[in-house]
VEXDREN-2710 file (C-alpha; in Angstrom, 1 decimal):
% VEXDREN-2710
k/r/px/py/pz
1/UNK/79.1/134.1/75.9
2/UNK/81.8/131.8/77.5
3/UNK/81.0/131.3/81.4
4/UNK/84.3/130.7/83.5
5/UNK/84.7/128.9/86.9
6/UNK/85.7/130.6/90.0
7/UNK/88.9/129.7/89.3
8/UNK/89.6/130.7/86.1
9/UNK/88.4/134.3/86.2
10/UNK/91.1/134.1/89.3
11/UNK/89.1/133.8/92.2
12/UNK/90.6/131.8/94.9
13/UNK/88.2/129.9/98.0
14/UNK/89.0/131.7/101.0
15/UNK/89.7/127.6/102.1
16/UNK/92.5/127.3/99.5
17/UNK/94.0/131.1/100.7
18/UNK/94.4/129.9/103.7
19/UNK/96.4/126.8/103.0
20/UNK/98.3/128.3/100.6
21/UNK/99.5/131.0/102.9
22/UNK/100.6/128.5/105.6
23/UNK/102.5/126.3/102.9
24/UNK/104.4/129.6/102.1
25/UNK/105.0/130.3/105.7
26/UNK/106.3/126.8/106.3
27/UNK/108.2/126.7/103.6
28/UNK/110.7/128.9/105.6
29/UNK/111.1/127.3/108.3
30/UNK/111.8/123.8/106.3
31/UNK/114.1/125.2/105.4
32/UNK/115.9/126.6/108.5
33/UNK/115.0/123.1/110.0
34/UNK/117.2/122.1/106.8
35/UNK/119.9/123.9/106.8
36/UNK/119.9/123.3/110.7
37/UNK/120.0/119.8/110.8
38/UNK/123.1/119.9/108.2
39/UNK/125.0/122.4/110.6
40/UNK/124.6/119.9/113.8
41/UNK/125.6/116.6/111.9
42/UNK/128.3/117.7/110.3
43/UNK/129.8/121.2/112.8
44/UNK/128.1/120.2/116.1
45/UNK/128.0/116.5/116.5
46/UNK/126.0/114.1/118.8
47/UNK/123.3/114.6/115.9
48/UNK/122.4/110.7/114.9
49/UNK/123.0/109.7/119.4
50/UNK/120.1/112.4/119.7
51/UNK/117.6/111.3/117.9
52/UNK/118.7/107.7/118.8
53/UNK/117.8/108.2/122.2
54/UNK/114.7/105.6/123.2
55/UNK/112.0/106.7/124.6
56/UNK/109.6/104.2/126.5
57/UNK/105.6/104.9/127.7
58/UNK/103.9/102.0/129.4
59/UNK/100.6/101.4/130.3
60/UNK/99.3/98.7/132.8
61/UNK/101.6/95.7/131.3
62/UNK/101.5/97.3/128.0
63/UNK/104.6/99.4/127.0
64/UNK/105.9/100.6/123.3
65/UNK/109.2/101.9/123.3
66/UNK/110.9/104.1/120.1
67/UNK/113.7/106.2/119.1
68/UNK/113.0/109.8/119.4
69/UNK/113.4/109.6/115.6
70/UNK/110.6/107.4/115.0
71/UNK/108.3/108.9/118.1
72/UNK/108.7/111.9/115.0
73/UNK/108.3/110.0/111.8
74/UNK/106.0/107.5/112.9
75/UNK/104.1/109.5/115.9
76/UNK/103.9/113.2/115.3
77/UNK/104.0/112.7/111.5
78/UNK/100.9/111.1/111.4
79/UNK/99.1/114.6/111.9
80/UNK/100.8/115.8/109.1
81/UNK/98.5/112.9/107.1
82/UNK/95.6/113.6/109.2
83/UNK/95.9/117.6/107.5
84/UNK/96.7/116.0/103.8
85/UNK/93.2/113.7/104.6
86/UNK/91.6/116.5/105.9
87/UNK/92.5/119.0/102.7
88/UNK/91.8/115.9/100.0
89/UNK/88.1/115.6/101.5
90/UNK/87.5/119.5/101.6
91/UNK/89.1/119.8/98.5
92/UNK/86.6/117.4/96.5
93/UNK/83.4/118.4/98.3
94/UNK/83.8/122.8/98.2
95/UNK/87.0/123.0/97.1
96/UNK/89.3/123.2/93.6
97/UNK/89.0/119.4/93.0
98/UNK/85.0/119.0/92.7
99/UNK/84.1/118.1/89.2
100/UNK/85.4/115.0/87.1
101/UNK/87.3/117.4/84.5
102/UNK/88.5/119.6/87.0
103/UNK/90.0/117.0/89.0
104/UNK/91.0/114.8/85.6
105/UNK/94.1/117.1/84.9
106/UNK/96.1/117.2/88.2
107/UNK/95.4/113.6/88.9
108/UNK/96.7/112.8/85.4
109/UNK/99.4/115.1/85.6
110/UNK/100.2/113.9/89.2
111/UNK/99.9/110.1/87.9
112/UNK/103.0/111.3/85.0
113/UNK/104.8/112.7/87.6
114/UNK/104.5/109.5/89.8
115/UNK/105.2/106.9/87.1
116/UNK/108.0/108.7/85.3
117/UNK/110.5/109.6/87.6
118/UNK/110.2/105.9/89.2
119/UNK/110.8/104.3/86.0
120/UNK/113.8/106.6/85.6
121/UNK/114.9/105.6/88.9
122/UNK/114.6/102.1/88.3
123/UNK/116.8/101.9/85.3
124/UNK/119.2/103.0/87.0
125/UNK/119.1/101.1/90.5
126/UNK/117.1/97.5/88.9
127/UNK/118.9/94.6/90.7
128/UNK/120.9/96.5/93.1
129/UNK/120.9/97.6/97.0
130/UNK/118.5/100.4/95.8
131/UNK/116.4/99.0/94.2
132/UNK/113.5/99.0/96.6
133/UNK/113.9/103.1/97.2
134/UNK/112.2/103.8/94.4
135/UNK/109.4/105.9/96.2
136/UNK/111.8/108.5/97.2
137/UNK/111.7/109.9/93.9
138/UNK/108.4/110.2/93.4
139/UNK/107.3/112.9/95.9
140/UNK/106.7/116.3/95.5
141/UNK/107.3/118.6/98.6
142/UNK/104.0/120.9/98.6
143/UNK/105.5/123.7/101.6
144/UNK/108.5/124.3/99.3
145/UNK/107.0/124.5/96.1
146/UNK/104.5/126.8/97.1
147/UNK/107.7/128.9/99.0
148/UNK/109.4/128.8/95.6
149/UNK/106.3/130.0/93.4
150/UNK/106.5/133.1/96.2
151/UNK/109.7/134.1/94.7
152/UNK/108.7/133.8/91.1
153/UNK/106.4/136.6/91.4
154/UNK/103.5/137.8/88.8
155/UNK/104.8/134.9/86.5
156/UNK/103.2/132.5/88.5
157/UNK/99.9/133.1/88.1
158/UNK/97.4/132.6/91.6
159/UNK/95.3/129.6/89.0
160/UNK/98.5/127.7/88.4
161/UNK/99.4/127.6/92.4
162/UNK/96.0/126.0/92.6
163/UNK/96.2/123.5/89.6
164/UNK/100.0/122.6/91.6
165/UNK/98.6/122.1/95.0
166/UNK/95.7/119.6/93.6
167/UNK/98.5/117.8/91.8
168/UNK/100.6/117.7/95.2
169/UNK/97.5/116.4/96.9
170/UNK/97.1/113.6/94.5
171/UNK/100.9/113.2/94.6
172/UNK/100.5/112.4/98.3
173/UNK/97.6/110.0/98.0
174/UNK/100.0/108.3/95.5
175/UNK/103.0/108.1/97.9
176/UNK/101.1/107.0/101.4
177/UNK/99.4/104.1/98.9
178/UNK/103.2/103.2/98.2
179/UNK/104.0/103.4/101.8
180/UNK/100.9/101.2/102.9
181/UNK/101.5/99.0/100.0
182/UNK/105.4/98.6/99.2
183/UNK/106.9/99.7/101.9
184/UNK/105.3/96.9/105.1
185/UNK/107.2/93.9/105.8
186/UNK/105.9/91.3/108.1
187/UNK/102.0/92.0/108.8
188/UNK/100.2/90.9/111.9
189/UNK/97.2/89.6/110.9
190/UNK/95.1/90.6/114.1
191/UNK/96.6/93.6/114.9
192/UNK/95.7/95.2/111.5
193/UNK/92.0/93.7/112.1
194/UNK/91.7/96.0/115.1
195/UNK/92.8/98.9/113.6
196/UNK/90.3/98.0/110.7
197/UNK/87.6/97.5/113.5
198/UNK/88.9/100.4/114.8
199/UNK/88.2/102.4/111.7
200/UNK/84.7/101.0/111.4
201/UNK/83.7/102.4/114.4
202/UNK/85.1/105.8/113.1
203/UNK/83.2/105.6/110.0
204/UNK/79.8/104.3/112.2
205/UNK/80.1/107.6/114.5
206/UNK/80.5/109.7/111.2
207/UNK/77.4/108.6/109.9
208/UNK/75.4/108.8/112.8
209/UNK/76.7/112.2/112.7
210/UNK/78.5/111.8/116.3
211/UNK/81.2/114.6/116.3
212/UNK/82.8/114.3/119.7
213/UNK/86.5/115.2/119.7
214/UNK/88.1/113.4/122.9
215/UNK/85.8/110.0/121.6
216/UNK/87.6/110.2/117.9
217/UNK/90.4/111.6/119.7
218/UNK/90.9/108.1/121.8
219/UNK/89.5/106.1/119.0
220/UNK/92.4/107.5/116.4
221/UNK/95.3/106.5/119.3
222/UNK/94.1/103.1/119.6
223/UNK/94.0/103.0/116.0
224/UNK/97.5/104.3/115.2
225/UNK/99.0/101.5/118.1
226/UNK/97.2/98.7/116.5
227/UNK/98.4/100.2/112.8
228/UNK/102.2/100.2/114.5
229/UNK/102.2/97.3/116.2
230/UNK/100.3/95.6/112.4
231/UNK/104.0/96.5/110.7
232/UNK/101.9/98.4/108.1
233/UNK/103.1/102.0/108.4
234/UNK/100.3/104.6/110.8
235/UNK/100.9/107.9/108.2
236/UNK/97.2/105.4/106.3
237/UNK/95.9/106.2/109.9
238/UNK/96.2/110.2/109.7
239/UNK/95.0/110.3/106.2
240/UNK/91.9/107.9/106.7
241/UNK/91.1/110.0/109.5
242/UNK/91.2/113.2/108.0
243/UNK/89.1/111.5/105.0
244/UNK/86.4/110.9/107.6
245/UNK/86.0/114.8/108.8
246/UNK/82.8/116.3/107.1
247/UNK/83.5/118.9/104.8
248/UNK/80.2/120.9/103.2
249/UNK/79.3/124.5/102.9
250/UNK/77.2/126.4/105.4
251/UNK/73.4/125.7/105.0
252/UNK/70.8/128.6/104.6
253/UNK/69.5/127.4/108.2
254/UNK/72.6/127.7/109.7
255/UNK/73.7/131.4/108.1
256/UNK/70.0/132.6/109.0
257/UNK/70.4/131.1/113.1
258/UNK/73.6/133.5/113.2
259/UNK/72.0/136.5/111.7
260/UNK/69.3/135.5/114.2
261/UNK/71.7/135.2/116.9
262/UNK/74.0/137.8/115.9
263/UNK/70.7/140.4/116.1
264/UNK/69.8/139.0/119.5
265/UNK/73.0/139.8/121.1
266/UNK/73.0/143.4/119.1
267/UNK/70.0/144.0/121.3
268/UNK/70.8/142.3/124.4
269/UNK/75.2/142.3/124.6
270/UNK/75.3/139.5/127.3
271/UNK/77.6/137.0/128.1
272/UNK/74.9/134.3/127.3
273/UNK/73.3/135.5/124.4
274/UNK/77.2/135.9/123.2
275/UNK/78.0/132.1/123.9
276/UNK/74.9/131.4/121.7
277/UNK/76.0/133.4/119.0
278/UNK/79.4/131.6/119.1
279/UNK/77.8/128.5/119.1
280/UNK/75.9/129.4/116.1
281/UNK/78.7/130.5/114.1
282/UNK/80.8/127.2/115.3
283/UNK/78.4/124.8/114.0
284/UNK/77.7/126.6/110.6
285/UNK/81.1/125.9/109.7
286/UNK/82.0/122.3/109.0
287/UNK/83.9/120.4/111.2
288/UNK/86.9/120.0/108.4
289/UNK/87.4/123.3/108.3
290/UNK/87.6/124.2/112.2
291/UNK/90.0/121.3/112.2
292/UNK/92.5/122.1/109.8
293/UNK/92.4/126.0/111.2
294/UNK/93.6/124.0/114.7
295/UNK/95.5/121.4/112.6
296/UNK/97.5/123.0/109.9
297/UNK/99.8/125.7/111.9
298/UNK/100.9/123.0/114.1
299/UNK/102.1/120.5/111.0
300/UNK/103.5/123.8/109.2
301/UNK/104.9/125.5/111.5
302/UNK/106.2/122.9/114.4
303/UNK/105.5/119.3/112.8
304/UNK/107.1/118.9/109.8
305/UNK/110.4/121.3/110.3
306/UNK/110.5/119.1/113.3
307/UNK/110.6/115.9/111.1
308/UNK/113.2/117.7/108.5
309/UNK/115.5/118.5/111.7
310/UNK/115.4/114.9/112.7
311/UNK/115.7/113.3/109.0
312/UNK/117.6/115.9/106.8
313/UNK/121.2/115.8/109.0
314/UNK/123.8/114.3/106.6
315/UNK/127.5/113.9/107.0
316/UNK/129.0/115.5/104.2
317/UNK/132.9/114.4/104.5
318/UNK/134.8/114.1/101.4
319/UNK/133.9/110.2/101.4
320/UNK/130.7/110.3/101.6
321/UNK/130.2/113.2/98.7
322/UNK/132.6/110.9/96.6
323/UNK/130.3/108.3/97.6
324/UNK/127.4/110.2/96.5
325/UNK/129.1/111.0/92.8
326/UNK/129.2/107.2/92.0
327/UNK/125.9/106.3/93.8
328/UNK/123.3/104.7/91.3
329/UNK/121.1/105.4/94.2
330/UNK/122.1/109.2/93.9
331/UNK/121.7/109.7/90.5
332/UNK/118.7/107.6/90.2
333/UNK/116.8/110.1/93.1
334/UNK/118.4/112.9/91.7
335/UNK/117.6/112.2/88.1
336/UNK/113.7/111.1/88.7
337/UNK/113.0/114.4/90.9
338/UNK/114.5/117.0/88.1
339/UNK/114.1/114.9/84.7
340/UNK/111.1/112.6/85.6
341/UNK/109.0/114.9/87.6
342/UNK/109.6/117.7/84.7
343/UNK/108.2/114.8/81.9
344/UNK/106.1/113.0/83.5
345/UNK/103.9/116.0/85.1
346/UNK/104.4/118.1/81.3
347/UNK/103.4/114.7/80.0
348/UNK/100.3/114.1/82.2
349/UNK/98.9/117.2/81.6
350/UNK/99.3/117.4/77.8
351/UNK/97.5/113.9/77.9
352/UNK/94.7/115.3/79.8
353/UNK/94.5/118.5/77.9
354/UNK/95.0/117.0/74.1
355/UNK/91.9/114.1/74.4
356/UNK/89.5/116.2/76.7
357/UNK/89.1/114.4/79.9
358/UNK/90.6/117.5/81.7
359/UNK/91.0/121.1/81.9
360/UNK/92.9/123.9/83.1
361/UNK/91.7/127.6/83.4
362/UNK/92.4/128.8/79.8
363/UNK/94.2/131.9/80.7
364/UNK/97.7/129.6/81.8
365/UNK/100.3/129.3/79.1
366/UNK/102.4/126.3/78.3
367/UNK/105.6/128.3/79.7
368/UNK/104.0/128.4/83.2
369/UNK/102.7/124.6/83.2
370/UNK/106.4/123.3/82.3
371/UNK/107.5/126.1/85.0
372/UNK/105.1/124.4/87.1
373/UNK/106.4/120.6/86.6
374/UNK/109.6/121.6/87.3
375/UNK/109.5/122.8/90.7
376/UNK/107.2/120.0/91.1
377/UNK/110.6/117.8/91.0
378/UNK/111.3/119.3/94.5
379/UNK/110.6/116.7/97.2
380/UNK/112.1/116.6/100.7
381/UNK/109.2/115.4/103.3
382/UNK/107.7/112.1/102.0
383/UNK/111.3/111.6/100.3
384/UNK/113.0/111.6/103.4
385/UNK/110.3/110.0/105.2
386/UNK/110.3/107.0/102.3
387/UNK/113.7/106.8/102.9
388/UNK/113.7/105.9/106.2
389/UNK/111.3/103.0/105.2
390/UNK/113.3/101.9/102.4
391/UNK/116.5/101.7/103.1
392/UNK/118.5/100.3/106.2
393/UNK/122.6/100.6/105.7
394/UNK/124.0/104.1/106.8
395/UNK/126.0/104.5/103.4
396/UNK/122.5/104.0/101.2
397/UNK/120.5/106.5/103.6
398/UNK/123.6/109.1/103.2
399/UNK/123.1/108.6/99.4
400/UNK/119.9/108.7/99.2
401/UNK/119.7/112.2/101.6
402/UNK/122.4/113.9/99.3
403/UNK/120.4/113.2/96.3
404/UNK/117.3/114.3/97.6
405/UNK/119.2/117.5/98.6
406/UNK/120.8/117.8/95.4
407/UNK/117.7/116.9/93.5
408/UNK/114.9/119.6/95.0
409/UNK/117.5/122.4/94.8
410/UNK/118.0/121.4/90.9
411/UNK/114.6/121.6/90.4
412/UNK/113.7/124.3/92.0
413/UNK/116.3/125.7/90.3
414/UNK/115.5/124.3/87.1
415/UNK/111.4/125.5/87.8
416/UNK/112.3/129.2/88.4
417/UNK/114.4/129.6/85.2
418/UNK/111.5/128.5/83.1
419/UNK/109.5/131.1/84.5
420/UNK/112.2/133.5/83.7
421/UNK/112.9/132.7/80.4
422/UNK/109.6/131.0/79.2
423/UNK/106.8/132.0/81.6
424/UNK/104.8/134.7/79.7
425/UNK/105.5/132.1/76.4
426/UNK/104.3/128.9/74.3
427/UNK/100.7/130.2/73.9
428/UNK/97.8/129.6/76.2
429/UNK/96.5/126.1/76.9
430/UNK/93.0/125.8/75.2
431/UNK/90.8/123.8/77.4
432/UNK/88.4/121.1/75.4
433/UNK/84.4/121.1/75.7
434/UNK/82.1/123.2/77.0
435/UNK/82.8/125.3/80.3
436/UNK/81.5/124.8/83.4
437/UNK/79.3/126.3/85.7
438/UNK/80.3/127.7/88.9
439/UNK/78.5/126.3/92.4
440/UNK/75.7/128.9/93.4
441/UNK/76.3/129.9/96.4
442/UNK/75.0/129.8/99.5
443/UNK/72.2/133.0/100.2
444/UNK/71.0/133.4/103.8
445/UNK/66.7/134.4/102.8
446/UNK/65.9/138.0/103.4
END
């Protein structure tokens, strides 16, 4: 008899519920942020003199003055990469990424879908302005895709959202290695040796199994300054940060000294023997996961809509669209997100699927994986955030802002009519080899 994982019989982690459910929920408010920032530039005015507006905190004789723009991109952003760091390391220790063949078939598909739409881009922009903006094409935007898949309904499957987020997880460790690696100009030398002393000390306190907030807390600010001040872009702080947060299941001592506790304060309902119990609980769960409960509502919820509302604000006068129309730059970012992301991911996962390496749960069919690649085209967050990096001339950044508008609502578009028309179709995809096991569980003894 056939054993299935967890996953495949349909069975989601409480840990991957939960994020889900706040990518839906933020979804929302991108794109109120969205729509928001549109209104102001183009009804309102004052927008781009807003976020313009510097912002100086000194120090002693030290002082680091920014644009309220980049106190967003470059400041509060980085805890959005501290929670994508913080879900990769949960992710392949407890979560829907442990296992070689269970992580081959995203990060295959998500290397297709990273590849593809960059090459597509770059056939169209090789030798030009634009050339160096290839990145913006290659994100996909994991708080609207999830929102999207919300309105597709029982076509979408609850084991394809999961095969879609690990894809958007390795998605973003692909873009942030573009960012640290294609996107820094001018590097100084010592600065970026503190931060990388900086992260030693990190990685020393982890192992020594030191887990004091305020010291990593204090230890991760110096970090990000000497990352800023190194020219190499601070969203490699957030995410090597989060990679450093323990993630593990509760161990049978830790389950049996709440039950232990938990009895104690049945008997005896006091304000100290509650504290204990408290304490008990606290330190059975790991400190990833009581991190990203504190850390994930504020990036959903305040963080990135923030970042949309300070990044997403295009003027859209009649030049400017006409502009757009005749823009390799465009048609490049719009053409990579919808075409490329739709091959490349379709691609990837055929690849991984056809010689074995990876597998999928067996009960998804074809007409839900292509579904599934094309919403994947929709990417607004890193894409605007790579195209403040990569580009410099107003008229390119307008360009390159209408196409990724243009481009995430084609493919979402495009995403949701292949569910409609194909979801329930092309046959299921057969996974290769023998099936896996699931983890045993934690028991607490009798």
């Amino acid at each position: 008899m056939a054993v299935t994982t967890l996953t495949e019989r349909g069975e989601l982690s409480r840990a991957a519920r939960s994020f889900l459910a706040t990518e839906s929920g933020s979804a929302v408010l991108l794109l109120v942020a969205a729509v928001a920032a549109l209104l102001w530039a183009n009804l309102v005015g004052g927008y781009e003199d807003f976020w313009h507006t510097p912002v100086a905190f000194s120090v002693g004789g030290a002082d680091l003055t920014l644009d309220l723009r980049h106190w967003v991109n470059d400041g509060l952003m980085v805890l959005f990469f501290f929670s994508v760091g913080l879900e990769i390391s949960r992710e392949m220790v407890l979560g829907e990424l442990r296992g070689i063949r269970a992580l081959a078939a995203p990060t295959i598909a998500a290397i297709g879908g990273l590849v593809v739409p960059a090459g597509i881009y770059l056939l169209l922009n090789a030798g030009g302005p634009g050339a160096g903006a290839w990145g913006i094409a290659i994100s996909t935007d994991t708080a609207v895709v999830i929102g999207v898949l919300a309105l597709v309904g029982p076509r979408c499957p609850d084991q394809l959202r999961v095969f879609l987020l690990a894809l958007a997880i390795v998605d973003d460790i692909g873009a942030v290695a573009a960012i640290a690696v294609f996107y820094t100009d001018d590097v100084d030398v010592v600065a970026l040796l503190l931060a990388g002393a900086l992260f030693l000390a990190l990685l020393a306190l982890r192992f020594a199994r030191i887990w004091r907030t305020p010291l990593y807390v204090v230890i991760g600010v110096l970090m990000w300054w000497a990352t800023l001040r190194s020219g190499v872009h601070p969203s490699v702080v957030g995410v090597a940060m989060g990679l450093l947060v323990n993630a593990y299941a509760p161990r049978p001592e830790d389950i049996q000294r709440v039950q232990t506790a938990g009895r104690s304060f049945l008997v005896d309902p006091s304000a100290q023997r509650a504290m204990v119990a408290q304490a008990a609980v606290t330190e059975a769960v790991s400190p990833n996961e009581r991190l990203q409960m504190r850390v994930q509502p504020w990036t959903g919820y305040v963080i990135v809509p923030l970042f949309v509302l300070a990044n997403a604000g295009v003027l859209l006068s009649g030049e400017t669209i006409a502009a757009a129309l005749t823009s390799t730059i465009t048609l490049g970012i719009i053409a990579g997100l919808t075409v490329g992301k739709l091959i490349g991911v379709t691609a990837g996962t055929w690849l991984a699927l056809r010689t074995g390496i990876g597998r999928v749960p067996d009960t998804l069919r074809w007409g839900q994986l292509v579904g599934g690649a094309g919403l994947a085209g929709i990417g607004f967050t890193v894409a605007l955030f790579v195209t403040d990096l990569a580009l410099d001339e107003e008229a390119l950044v307008n360009q390159a802002k209408i196409g990724i508008l243009a481009g995430s609502i084609l493919a979402g578009v495009i995403g949701w009519t292949i569910f409609r028309v194909a979801g329930e179709r092309g046959g299921q995809c057969a996974p290769s080899g023998l099936p896996v096991l699931p983890p045993r569980p934690w028991r607490p003894p009798d």
